[in-house]
N, C-alpha and C positions, 0 to 999 in steps of 0.2 A: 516407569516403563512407558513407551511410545506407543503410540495409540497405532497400528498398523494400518487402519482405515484413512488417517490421512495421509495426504501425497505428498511428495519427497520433494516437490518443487511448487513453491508460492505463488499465486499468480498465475495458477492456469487456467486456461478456461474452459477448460473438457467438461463438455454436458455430461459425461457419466459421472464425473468428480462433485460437479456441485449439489446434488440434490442428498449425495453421502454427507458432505461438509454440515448443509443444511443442516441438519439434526445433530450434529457433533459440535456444534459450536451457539453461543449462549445469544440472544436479543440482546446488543448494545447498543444504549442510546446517551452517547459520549458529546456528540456535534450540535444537538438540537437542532437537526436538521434530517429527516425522516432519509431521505435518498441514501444521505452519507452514512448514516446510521448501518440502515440493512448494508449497503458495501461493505460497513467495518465489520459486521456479522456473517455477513457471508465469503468473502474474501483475505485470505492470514495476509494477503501482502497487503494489501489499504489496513490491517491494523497494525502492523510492524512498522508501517510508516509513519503513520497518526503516533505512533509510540516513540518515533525519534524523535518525531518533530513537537510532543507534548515536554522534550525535554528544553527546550527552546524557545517555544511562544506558548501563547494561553491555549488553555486546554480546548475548547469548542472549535479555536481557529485551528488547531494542530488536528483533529481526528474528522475536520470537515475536507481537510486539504488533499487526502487522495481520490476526494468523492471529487472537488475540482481538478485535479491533475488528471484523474481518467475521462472528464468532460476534456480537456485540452487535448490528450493522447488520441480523442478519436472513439473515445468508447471502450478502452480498453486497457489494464492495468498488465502490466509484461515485465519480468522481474529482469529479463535476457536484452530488452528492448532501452529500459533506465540504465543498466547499467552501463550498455555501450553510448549514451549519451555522452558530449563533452561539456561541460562546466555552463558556457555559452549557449547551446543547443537546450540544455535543460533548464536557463536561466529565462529562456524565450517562453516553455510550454508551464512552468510552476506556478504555482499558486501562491507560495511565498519563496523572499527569497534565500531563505535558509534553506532548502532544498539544494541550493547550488552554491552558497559560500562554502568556503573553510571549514565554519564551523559544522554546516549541513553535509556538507562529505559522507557523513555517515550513511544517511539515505542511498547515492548510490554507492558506497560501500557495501549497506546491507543485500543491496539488491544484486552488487556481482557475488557474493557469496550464496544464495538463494538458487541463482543460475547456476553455477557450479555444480549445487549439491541433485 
């Protein structure tokens, strides 16, 4: 069953939302990289992306790479923002570039389904 307390949409950044999340979701330290880490712990969209992209490249580079995409984005991880990128546009701000081939489609794949919901 669905945890009701989390929100319906990944990658938001509503102050009321993240201090709930906080306590709902577990300390990962997947990147060996402290910053990237708590983002992947406290944000579902930096670890649903770190999880496409751990199918793809090595695992510390994959679950460090939305902690760099959200350094490029400006400070900010936007699941409505990725998605309307084009292929080129997000091959400019990535951190790797499986994010924006072929085979990384799925990233904003995941991210227009995300917005959607």
């Amino acid at each position: 069953m669905a945890n009701p307390a989390l929100p319906h949409r990944l990658g938001t950044s509503s102050p009321f939302l993240r201090p709930r999340l906080r306590g709902l979701m577990a300390t990962l330290r997947l990147s060996q990289h402290p910053d990237a880490d708590r983002l992947l712990s406290d944000d579902p969209l930096a670890l649903l992306i770190g999880m496409v992209l751990d199918q793809q490249i090595p695992l510390e580079r994959a679950f460090k790479s939305p902690y760099d995409l959200k350094e490029r984005l400006g400070g900010r991880l936007d699941a409505s923002e990725i998605a309307g990128m084009d292929p080129e546009q997000l091959a400019r701000v990535s951190p790797s570039h499986r994010l924006s081939t072929a085979s990384g489609g799925r990233t904003p794949s995941g991210c227009r389904r995300c917005a959607r919901s």
